[in-house]
C-alpha atoms as an extended CHARMM CRD file, in Angstrom:
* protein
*
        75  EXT
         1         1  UNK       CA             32.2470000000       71.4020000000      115.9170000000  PROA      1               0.0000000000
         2         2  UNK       CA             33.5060000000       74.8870000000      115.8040000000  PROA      2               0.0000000000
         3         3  UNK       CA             34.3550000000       74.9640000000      119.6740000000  PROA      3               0.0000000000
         4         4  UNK       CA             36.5340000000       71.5670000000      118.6700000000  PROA      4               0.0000000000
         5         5  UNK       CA             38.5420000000       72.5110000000      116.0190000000  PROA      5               0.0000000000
         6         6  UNK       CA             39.0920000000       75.6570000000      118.5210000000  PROA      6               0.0000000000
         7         7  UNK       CA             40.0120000000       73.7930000000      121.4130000000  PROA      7               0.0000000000
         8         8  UNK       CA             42.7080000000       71.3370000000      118.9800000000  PROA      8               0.0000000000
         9         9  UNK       CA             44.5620000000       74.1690000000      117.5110000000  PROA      9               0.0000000000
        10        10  UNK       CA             45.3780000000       75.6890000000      121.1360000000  PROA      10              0.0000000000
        11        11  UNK       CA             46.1630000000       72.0840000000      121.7360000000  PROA      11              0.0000000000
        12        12  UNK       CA             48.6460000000       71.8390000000      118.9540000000  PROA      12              0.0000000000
        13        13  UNK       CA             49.7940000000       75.7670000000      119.4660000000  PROA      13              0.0000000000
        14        14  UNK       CA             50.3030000000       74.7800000000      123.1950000000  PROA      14              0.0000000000
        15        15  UNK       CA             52.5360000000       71.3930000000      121.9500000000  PROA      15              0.0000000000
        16        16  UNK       CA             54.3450000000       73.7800000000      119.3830000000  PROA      16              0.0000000000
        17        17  UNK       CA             55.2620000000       76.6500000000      121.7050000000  PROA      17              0.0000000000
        18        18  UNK       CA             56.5520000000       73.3650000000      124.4320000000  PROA      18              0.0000000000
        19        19  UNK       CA             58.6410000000       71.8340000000      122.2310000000  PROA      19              0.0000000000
        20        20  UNK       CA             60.4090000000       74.9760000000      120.7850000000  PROA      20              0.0000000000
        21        21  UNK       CA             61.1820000000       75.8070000000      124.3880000000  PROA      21              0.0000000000
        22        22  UNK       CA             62.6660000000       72.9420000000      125.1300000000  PROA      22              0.0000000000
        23        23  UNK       CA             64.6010000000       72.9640000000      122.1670000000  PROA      23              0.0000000000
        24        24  UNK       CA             66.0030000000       76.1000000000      122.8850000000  PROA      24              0.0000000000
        25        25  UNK       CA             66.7090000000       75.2030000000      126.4210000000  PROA      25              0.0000000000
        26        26  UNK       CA             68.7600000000       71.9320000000      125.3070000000  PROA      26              0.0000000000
        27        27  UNK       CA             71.0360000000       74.4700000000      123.1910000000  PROA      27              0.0000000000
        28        28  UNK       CA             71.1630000000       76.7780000000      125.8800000000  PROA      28              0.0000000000
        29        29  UNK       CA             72.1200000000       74.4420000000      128.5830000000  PROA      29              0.0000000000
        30        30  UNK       CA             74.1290000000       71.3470000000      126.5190000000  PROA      30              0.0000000000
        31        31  UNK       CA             74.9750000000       72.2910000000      122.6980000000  PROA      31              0.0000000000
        32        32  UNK       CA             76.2700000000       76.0330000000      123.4100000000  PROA      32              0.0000000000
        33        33  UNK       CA             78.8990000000       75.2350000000      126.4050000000  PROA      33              0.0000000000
        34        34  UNK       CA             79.9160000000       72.1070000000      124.4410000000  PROA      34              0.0000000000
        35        35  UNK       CA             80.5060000000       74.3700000000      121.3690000000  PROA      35              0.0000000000
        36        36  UNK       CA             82.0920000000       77.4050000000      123.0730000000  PROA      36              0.0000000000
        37        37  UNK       CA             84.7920000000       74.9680000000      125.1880000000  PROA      37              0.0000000000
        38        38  UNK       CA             85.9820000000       73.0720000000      121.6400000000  PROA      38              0.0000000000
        39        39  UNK       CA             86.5070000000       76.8150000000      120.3750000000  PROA      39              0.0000000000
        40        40  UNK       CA             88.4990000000       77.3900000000      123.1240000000  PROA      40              0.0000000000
        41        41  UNK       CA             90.9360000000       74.0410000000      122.4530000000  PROA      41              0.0000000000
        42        42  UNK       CA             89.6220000000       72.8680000000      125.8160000000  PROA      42              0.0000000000
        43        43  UNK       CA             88.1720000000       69.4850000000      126.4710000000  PROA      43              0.0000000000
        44        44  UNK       CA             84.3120000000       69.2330000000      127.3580000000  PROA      44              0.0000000000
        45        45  UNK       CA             83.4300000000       66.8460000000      130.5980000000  PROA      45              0.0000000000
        46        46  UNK       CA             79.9870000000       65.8640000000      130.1570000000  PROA      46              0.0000000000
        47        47  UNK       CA             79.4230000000       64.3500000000      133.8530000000  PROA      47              0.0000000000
        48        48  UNK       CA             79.7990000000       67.0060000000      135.7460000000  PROA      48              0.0000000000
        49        49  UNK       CA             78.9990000000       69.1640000000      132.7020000000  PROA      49              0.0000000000
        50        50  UNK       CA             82.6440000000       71.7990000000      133.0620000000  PROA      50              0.0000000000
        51        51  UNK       CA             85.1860000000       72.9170000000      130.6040000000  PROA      51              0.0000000000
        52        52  UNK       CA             88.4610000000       71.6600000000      131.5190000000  PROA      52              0.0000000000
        53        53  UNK       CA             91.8500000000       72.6220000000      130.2380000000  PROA      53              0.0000000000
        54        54  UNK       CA             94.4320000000       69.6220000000      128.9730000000  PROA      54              0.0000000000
        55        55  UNK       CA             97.0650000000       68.9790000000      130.9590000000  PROA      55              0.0000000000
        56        56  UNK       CA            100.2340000000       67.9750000000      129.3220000000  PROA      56              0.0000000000
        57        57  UNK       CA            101.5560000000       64.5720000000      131.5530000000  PROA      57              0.0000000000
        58        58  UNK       CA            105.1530000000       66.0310000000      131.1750000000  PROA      58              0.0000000000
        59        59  UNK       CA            104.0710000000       68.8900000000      133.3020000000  PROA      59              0.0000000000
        60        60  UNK       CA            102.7250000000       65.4720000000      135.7490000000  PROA      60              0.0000000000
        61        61  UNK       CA            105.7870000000       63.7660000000      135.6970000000  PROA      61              0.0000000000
        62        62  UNK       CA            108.6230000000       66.4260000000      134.9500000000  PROA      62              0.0000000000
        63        63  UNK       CA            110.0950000000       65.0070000000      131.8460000000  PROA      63              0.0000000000
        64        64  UNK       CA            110.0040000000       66.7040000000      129.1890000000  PROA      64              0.0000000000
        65        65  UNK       CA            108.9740000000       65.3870000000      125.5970000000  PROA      65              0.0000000000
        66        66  UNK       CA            111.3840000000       63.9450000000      123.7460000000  PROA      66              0.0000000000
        67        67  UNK       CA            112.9220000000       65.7430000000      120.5660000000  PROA      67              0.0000000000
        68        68  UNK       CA            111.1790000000       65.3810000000      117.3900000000  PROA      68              0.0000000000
        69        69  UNK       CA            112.9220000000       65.7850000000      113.6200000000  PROA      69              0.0000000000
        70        70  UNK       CA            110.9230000000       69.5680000000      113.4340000000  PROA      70              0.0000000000
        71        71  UNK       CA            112.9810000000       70.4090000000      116.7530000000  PROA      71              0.0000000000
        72        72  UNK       CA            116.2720000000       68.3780000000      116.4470000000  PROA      72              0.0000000000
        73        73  UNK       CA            119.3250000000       71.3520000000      115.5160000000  PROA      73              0.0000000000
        74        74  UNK       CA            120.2650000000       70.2540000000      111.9750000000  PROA      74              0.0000000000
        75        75  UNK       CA            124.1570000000       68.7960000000      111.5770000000  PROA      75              0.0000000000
């Protein structure tokens, strides 16, 4: 009985220690990039797992935005 309850807990200590690992290697390699590029005001692509940096269209197609009542002069 004794060499049982031995055997289960390496078992269990053996499932433990897996599963923090892996834990740790999800943050690592998915949650930490993903959380680092939204600090950076950048925009996270998942597929090919990179940290891209928006490009404004008018930069694309060489018109610029139009006016808005913040930048309109006043008069």
């Amino acid at each position: 009985m004794h060499r049982l309850i031995a055997n289960t807990t390496y078992i269990v200590l053996g499932l433990f220690l897996v599963s923090s690992l892996t834990a740790a290697a999800y943050q690592w390699w998915f949650v930490w990039p993903v959380e680092k590029c939204d600090r950076a005001g950048a925009w996270w692509d998942a597929h090919d797992h990179q940290c891209l940096t928006p490009l404004p269209i008018w930069r694309i197609t060489g018109r610029l935005p139009a006016p808005t009542a913040a930048t309109r002069p006043k008069g």
